[in-house]
C-alpha positions in Angstrom: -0.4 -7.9 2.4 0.2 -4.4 0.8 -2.9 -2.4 1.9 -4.0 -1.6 -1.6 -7.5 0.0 -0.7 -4.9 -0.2 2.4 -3.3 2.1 4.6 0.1 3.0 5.4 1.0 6.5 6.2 3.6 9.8 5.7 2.4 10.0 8.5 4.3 10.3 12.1 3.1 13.0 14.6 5.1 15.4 12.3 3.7 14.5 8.8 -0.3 14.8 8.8 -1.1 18.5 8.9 1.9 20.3 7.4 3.9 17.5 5.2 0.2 16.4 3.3 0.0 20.2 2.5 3.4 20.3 1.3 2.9 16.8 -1.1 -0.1 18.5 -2.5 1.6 21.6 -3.9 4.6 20.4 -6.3 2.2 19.1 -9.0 2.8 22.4 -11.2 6.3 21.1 -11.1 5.9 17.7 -12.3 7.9 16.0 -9.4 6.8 14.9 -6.4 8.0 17.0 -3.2 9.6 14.7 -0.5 8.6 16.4 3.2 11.6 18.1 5.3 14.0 15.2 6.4 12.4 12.7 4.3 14.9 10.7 1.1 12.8 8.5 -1.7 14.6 5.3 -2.6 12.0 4.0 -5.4 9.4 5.0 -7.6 6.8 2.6 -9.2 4.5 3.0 -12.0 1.4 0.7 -11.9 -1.2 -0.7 -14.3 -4.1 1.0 -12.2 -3.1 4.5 -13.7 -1.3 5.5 -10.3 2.4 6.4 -9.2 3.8 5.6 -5.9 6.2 7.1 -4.2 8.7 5.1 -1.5 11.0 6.9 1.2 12.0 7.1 4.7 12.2 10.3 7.2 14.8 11.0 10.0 12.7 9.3 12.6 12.2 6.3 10.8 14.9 4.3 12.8 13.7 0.9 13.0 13.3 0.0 9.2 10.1 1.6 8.8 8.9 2.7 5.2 6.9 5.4 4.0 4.6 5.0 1.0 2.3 8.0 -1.1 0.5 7.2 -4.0 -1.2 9.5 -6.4 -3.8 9.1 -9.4 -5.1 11.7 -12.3 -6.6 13.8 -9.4 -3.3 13.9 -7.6 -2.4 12.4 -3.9 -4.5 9.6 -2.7 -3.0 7.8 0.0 -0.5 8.2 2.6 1.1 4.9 4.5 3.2 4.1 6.8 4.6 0.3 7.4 6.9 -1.2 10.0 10.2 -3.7 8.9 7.7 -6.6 8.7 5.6 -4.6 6.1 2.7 -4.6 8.7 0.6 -1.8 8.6 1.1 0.9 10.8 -1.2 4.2 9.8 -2.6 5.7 6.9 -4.2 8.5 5.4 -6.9 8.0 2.6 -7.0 11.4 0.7 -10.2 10.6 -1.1 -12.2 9.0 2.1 -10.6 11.8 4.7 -10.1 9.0 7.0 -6.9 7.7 8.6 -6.4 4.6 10.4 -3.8 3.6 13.2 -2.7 0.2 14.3 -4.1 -0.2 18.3 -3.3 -4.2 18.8 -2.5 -7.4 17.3 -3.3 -10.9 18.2 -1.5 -12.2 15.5 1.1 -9.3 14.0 2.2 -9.3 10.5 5.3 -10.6 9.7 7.6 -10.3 6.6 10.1 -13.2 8.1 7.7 -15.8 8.5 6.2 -15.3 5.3 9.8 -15.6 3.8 10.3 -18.0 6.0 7.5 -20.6 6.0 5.6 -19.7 2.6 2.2 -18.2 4.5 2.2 -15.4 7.2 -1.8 -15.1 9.4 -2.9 -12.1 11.3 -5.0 -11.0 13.3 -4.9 -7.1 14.3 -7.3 -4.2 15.2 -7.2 -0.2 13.8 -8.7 2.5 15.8 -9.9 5.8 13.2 -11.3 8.9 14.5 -13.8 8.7 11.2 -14.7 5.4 10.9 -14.3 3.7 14.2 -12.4 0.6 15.1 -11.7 -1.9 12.1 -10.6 -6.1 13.2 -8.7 -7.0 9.8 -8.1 -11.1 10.0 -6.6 -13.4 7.0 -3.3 -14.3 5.2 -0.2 -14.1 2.9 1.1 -17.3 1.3 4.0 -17.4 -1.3 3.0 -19.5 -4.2 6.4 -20.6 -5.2 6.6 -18.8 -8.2 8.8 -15.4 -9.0 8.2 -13.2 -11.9 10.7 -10.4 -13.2 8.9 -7.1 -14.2 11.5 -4.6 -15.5 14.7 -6.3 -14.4 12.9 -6.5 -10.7 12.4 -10.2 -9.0 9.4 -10.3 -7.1 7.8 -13.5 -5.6 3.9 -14.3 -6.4 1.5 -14.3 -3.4 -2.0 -14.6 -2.4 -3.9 -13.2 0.3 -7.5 -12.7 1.8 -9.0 -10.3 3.8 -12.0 -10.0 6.2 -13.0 -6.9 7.8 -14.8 -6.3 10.9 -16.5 -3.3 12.7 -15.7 -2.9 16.4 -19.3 -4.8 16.9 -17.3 -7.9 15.0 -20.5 -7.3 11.9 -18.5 -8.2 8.5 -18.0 -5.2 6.4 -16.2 -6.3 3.8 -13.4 -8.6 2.0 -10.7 -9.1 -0.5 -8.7 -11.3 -2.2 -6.0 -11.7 -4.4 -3.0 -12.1 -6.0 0.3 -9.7 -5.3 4.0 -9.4 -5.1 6.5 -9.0 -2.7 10.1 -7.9 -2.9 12.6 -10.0 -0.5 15.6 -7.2 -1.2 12.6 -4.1 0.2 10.6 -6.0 2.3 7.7 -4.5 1.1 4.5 -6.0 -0.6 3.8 -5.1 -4.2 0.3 -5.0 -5.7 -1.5 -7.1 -8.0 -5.1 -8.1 -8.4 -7.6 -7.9 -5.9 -11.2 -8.1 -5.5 -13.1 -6.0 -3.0 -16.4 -7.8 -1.9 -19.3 -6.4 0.2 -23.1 -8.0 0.9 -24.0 -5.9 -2.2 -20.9 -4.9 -4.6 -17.6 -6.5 -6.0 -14.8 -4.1 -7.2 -11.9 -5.3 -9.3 -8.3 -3.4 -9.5 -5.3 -4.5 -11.1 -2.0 -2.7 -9.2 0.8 -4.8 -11.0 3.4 -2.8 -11.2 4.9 -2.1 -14.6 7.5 0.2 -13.9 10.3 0.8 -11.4 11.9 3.6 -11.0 15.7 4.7 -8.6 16.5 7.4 -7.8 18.4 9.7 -10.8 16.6 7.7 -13.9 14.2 9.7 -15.7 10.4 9.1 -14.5 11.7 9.2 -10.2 9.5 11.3 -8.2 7.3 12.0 -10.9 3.2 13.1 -10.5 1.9 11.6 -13.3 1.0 8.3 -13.9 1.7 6.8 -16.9 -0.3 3.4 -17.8 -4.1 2.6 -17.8 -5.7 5.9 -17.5 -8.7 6.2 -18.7 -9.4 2.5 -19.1 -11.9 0.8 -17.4 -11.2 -2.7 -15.1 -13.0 -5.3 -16.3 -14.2 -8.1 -14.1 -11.7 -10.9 -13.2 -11.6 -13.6 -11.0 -8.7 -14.5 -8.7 -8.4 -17.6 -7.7 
């Protein structure tokens, strides 16, 4: 599951302190500024009134991919993801936290959800801000595929519970997203964001997708349901 609320990272021992800086300063330019040794491969615009931003950096050897989304206020998450679209680290701009992947009982895994229709996990985060987070639940292909803007993606669900490091329930999700066999990457969708005492809706479908040289790549500014307000849904 793409971490939507969820974290993946620029991250890298290299790309907290000085790259963040670096993303944060093009926005007088209108493009978004890669960091040092970095290329961009994809650009999507989503329904949720954000632009992410998809590349890879020289020490990204092993099929890793880097993702940084950004809103009306500007930068907003930071993510890093391994070649089975698990979540490694991320950086949530808005929060100030970042989380880390410290162990997995049951990893996440891109080839068995393309291989067998559903994908469990079971894996732990450590964060110097927040503490130690358990995230357990699933991805399951549906069987259905829907092109958006000449891209095929394959329709999923998922749910999510997440633990404290005292195993207290602090929150879940569920919901409906997209993946992309030719990226290996999860795509999002809706999803509903459930405490003891709140619900929050988003809608992430992507709307538009954007290579490299076509007019819109790399830009800061997101383009579709901004200033809108998400109305409740339910996903079943």
């Amino acid at each position: 599951m793409m971490y939507t609320t969820t974290l993946a990272v620029l991250i890298g021992s290299t790309v907290l302190g000085t790259s963040l800086i670096g993303l944060a300063a093009p926005v007088a330019a209108q493009e978004f500024s890669l960091p040092q040794g970095c290329e961009g491969y994809l650009t999507i615009q989503s329904s949720s009134c954000s632009v992410s931003h998809y590349f890879r950096c020289d020490e990204d050897q092993n099929g890793e991919q880097r993702r940084a989304t950004m809103d009306e206020d500007g930068l907003s998450y930071v993510g890093l993801t391994s070649d089975e679209a698990e979540w490694v680290e991320s950086f949530h701009l808005r929060s100030g936290h970042t989380e880390r992947l410290s162990s997995s009982v049951d990893p996440m895994s891109m080839t068995e959800l393309l291989a067998s229709d559903i994908d469990t996990w079971d894996f732990t985060t450590e964060s110097r801000e927040i503490g130690d987070s358990q995230y357990v639940g699933f991805d399951r292909l549906t069987g259905e595929s829907v092109v958006i803007d000449g891209v095929t993606l394959l329709r999923t669900q998922y749910e999510l519970t997440a633990f404290d490091a005292e195993g207290t329930e602090i929150w879940k999700s569920v919901g409906a997203e997209y993946v992309s066999r030719e990226w290996r990457m999860f795509i999002g969708g809706l999803s509903s964001y459930i405490t003891s005492d709140d619900q929050f809706d988003s809608d992430d479908t992507p709307v538009e997708f954007i290579n490299p040289g076509e007019p819109g790549y790399l830009s800061v500014n997101p383009k579709f349901g901004c200033g809108v307000e998400m109305s409740s849904f339910e996903v079943e």
